[in-house]
VMD Tcl script that draws the C-alpha trace (Angstrom):
set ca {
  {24.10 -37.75 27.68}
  {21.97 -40.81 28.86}
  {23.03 -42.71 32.06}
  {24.05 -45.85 30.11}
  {26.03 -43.23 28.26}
  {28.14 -41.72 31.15}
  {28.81 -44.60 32.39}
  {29.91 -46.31 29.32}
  {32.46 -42.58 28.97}
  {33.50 -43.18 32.82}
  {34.22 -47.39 32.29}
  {36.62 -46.18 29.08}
  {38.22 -43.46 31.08}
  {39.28 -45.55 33.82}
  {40.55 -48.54 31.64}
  {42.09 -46.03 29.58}
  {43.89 -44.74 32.91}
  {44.63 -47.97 34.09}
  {46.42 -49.14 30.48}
  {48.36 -45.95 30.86}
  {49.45 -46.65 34.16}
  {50.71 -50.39 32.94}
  {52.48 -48.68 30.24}
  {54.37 -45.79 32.28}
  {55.05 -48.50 34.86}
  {56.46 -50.99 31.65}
  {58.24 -47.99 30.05}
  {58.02 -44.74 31.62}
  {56.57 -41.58 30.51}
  {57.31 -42.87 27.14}
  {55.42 -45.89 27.65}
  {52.48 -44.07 29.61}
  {51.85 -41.82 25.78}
  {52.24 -45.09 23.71}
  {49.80 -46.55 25.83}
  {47.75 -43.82 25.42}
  {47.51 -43.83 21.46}
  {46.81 -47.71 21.66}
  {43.96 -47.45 24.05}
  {42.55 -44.63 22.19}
  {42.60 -46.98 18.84}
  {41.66 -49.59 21.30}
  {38.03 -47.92 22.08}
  {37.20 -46.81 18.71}
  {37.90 -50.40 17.40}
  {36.02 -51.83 20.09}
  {33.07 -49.53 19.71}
  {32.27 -50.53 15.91}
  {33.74 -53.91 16.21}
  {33.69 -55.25 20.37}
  {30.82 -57.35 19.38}
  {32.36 -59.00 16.47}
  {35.42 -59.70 18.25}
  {33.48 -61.81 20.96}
  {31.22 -63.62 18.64}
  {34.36 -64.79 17.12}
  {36.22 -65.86 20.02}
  {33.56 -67.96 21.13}
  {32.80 -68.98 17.26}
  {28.93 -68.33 17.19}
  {27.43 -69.41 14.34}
  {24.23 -67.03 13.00}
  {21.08 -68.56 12.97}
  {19.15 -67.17 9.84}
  {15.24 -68.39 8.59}
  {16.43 -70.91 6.49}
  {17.81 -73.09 9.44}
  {17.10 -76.44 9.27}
  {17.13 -77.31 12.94}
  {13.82 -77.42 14.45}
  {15.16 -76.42 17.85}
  {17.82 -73.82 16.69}
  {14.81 -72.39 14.58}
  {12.40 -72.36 17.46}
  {14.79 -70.43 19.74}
  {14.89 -67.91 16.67}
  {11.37 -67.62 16.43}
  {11.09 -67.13 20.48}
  {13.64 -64.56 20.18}
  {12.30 -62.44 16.94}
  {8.24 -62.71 18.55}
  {9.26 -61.44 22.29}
  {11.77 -58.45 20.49}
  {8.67 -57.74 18.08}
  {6.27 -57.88 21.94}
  {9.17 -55.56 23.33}
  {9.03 -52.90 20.68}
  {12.31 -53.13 19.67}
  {14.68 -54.21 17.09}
  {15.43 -57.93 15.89}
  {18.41 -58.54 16.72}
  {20.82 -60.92 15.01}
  {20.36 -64.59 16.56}
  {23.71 -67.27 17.33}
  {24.06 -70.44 18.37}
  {27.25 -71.10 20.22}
  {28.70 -74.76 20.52}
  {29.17 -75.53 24.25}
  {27.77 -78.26 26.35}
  {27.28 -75.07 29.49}
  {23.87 -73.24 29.19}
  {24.55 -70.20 28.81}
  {23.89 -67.11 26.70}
  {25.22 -63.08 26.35}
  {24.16 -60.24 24.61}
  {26.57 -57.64 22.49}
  {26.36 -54.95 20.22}
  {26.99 -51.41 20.50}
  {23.01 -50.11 20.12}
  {19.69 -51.99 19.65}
  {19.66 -51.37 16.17}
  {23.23 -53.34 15.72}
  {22.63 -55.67 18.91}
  {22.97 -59.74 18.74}
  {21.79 -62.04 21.20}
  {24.04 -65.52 21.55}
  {23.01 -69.23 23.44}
  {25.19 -72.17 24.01}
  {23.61 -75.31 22.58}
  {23.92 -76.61 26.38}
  {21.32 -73.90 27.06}
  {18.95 -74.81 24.45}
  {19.66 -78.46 24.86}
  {19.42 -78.84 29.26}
  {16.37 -76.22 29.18}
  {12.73 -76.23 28.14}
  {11.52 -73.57 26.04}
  {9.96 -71.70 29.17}
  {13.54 -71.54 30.75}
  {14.82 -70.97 27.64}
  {12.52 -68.22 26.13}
  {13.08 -66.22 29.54}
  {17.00 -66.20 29.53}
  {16.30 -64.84 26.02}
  {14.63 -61.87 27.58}
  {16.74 -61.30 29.90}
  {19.37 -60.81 26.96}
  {16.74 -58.66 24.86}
  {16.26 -56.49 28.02}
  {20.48 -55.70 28.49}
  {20.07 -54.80 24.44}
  {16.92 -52.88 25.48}
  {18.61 -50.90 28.34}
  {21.94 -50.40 25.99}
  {23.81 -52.26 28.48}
  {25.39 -54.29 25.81}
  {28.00 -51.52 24.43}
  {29.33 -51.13 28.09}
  {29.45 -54.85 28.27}
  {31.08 -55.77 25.08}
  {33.86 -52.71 25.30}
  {34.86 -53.89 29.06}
  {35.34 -57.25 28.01}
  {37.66 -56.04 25.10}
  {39.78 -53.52 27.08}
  {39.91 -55.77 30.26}
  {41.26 -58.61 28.73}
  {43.59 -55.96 27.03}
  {44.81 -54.72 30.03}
  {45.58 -58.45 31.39}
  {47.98 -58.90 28.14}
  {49.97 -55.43 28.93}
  {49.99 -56.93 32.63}
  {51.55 -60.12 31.23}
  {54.09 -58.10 29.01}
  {55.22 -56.51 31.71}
  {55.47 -59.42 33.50}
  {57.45 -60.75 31.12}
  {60.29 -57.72 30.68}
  {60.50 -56.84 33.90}
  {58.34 -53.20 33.69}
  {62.30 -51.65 33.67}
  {65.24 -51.23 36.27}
  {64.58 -48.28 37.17}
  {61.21 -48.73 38.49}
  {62.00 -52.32 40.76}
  {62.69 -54.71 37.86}
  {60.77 -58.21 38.15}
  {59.33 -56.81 41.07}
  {57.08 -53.80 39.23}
  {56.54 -56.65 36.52}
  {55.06 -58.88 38.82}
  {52.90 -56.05 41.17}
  {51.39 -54.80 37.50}
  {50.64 -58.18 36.64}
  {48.87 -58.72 39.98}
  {46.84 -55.38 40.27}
  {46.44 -54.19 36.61}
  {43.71 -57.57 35.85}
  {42.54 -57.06 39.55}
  {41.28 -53.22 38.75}
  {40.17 -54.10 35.76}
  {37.87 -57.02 37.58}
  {36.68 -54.23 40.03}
  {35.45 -52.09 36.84}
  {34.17 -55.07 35.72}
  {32.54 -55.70 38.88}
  {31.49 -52.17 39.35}
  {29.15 -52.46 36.45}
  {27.79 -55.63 36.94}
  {25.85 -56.34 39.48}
  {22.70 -53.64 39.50}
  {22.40 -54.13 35.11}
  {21.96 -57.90 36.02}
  {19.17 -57.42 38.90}
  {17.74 -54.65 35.92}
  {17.12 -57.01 32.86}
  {16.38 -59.83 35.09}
  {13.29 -57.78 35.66}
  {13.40 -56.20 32.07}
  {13.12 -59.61 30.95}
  {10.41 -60.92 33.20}
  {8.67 -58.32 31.59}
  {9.38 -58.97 28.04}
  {8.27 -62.80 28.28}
  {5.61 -62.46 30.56}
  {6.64 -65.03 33.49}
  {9.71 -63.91 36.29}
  {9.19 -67.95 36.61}
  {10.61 -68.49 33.77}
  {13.75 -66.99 34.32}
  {14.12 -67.70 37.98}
  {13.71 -71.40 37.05}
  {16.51 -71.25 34.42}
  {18.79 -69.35 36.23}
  {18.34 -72.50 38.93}
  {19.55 -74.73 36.44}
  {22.11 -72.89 34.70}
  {24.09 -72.10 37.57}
  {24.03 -76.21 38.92}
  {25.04 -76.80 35.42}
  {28.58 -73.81 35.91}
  {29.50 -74.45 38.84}
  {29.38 -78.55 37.98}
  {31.89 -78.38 34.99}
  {34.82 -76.53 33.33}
  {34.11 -74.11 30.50}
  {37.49 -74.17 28.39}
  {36.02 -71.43 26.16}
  {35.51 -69.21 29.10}
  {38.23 -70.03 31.00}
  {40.38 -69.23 28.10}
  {38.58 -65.90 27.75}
  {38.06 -64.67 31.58}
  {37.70 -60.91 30.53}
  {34.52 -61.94 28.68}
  {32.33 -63.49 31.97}
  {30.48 -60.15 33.19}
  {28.57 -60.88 29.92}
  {27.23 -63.88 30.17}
  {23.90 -64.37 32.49}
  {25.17 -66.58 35.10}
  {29.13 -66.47 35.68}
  {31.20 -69.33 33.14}
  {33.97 -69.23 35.43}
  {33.61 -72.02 37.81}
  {35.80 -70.71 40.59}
  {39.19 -72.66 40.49}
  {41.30 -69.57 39.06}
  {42.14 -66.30 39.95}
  {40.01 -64.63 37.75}
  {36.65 -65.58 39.78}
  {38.72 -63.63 42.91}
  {35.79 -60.70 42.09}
  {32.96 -62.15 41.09}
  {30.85 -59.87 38.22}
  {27.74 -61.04 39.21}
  {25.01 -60.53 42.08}
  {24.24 -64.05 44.29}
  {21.80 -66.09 41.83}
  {19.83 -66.62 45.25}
  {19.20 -63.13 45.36}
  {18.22 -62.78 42.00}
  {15.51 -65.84 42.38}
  {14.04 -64.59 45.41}
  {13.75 -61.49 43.50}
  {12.06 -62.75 40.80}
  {9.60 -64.95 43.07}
  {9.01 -61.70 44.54}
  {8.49 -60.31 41.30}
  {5.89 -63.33 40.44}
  {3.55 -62.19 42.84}
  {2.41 -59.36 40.45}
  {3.08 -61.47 37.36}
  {0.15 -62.87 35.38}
  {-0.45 -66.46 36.45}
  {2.20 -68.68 35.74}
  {1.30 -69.92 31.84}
  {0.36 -66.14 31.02}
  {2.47 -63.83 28.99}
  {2.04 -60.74 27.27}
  {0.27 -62.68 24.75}
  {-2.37 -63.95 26.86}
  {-2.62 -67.87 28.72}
  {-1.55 -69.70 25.62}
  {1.59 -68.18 24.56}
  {3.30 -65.48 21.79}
  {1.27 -67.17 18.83}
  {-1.83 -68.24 20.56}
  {-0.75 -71.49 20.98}
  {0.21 -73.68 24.37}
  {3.84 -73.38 25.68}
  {4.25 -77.40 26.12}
  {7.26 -79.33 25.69}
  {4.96 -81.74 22.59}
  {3.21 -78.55 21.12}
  {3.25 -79.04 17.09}
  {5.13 -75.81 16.14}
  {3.08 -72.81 16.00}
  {2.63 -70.36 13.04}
  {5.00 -67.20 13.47}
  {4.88 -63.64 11.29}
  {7.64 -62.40 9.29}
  {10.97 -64.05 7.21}
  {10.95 -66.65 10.41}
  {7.47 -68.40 9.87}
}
mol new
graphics top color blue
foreach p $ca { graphics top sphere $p radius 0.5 }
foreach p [lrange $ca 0 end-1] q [lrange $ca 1 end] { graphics top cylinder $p $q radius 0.2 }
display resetview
């Protein structure tokens, strides 16, 4: 078994634990076995199906060759050329409405992976920024980071319902009434956050540098990540904040702090990650180099008022 393996094995053991112990604590032994058998449905749904689930909650909309936006088809073509540099699958490509930049990865293997921006992202950044958040997402698919990701996300914000349902009934008289209702409801979202939290942190610092790699420029990223976290922390995200479970996936945290669900925060310091990617720039090819030479993926410059350049395959 691969790393990314165990610990994807280990992260459903313990939120399989911890939905048993919300259900023995909501209805006894009784309640610990039914809990069981729905977490156990719970995993194999989310393994063939986690990804679908979060594309729909945040209603991403699949960007195919035949778009008709000249920006929404650009990011596309970024995406397929640096995947086709990286050696690895295409994944599929979405758009999602929302005014943050953002962007996550999901998918349960490279082969069935998706890559997703907010049209704040692709809006707010240039194609520089935007073309290394990109790789930072095709280096999580690269890395299979995304089935851990997706599957946490569904099972955590699982978790948080059973906490509310036994908020709600009282988790029974014999085990302290309200009282056990209201500790669940407090601790079960809390250890779920610190699983959350648990994986995190070293995958981020490991694609940002798998995706410095993939477009050619740490810059690139470092200056987007800049940007993207003035931009969350500035405003509310009402599709994230509705969805807390989900914010380990994005790059930069969509939670901007006024709620309890930013008490453990799923990401590493974006300082930290920008001084490591400066650091990282020092043995980077000079700063309009990638791996396709000074003048970009298709031979042509990277500028803002570049004509668009020819690209291979069903996107050119």
């Amino acid at each position: 078994m691969t790393a990314n393996g165990l610990r994807t094995f280990v992260l459903l053991a313990a939120l399989t634990g911890l939905f048993m112990g919300v259900g023995y604590l909501v209805g006894g032994l009784t309640g610990a076995l039914i809990a069981f058998v729905i977490a156990a449905a719970m995993n194999a749904y989310a393994y063939w199906n986690a990804d679908k689930i979060v594309l729909r909650l945040y209603k991403a909309r699949e960007i195919g060759p035949d778009e008709r936006d000249p920006a929404l088809l650009q990011y596309a073509r970024d995406v397929v050329s640096m995947a086709d540099g990286a050696h690895m699958p295409r994944p599929r490509i979405f758009v999602i409405e929302n005014d943050q930049p953002n962007a996550f990865a999901t998918g349960r293997d490279p082969s069935n992976a998706a890559v997703a921006a907010t049209s704040g992202l692709l809006r707010r950044l240039n194609r520089q920024e935007v073309m290394g958040v990109m790789a930072h997402e095709l280096a999580h698919v690269k890395n299979r980071d995304t089935l851990t990701m997706t599957v946490t996300a569904t099972l955590a914000g699982a978790i948080g319902f059973l906490a509310n349902f036994a908020l709600f009934f009282g988790g029974g008289r014999e085990r302290g009434g309200m009282l056990a209702g209201i500790l669940i409801a407090i601790l079960a979202p809390m250890a779920a956050g610190l699983v959350q939290m648990a994986i995190s942190r070293a995958r981020e610092y490991d694609a940002d540098k798998g995706g410095a790699e993939i477009c050619g420029n740490p810059l690139w990223l470092a200056s987007a990540l800049e940007k993207i976290e003035r931009f969350a922390r500035g405003g509310v995200n009402d599709q994230a904040e509705r969805h807390p479970a989900t914010a380990h996936m994005f790059i930069i945290n969509p939670l901007n702090g006024q709620g309890a669900d930013n008490l453990f925060s799923t990401h590493p310091s974006t300082a930290n990650r920008i001084a490591r990617l400066r650091e990282l720039s020092g043995a980077a090819p000079a700063p309009s180099a990638g791996p396709w030479g000074h003048r970009g993926p298709w031979g042509g410059s990277l500028d803002e008022d570049e004509s668009e350049p020819p690209v291979r395959g069903p996107w050119g």
